[in-house]
C-alpha positions, -999 to +999 in steps of 0.1 A: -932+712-388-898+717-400-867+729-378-835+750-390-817+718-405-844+705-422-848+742-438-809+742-446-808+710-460-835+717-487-820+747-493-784+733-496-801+705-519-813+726-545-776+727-557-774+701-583-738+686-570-749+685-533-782+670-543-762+642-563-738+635-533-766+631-508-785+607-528-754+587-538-744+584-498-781+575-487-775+536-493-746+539-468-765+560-446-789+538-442-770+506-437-753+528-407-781+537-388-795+501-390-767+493-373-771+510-347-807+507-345-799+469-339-768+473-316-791+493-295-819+471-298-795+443-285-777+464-260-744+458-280-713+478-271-696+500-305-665+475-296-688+446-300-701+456-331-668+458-348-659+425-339-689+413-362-667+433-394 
């Protein structure tokens, strides 16, 4: 079942630029949220994860 965003963001996707930027930022994208993923899975604080930078 999709929701309003997921609707937008195919639309918004089906522009050639947008569609290039999206796919060039997913790398990042994903190294954020497994980030937090693991701070949360560790109960680390935001201020304790930028220590580890």
């Amino acid at each position: 079942m999709s929701n309003k965003f997921d609707d937008f963001l195919q639309e918004q996707l089906k522009d050639s630029e947008i569609r290039k930027e999206y796919v060039a930022l997913q790398a990042e994208h994903t190294l954020i949220q497994t980030e937090i993923n693991t701070g949360q899975q560790s109960r680390m604080t935001p201020k304790d994860l930028d220590s580890l930078e």
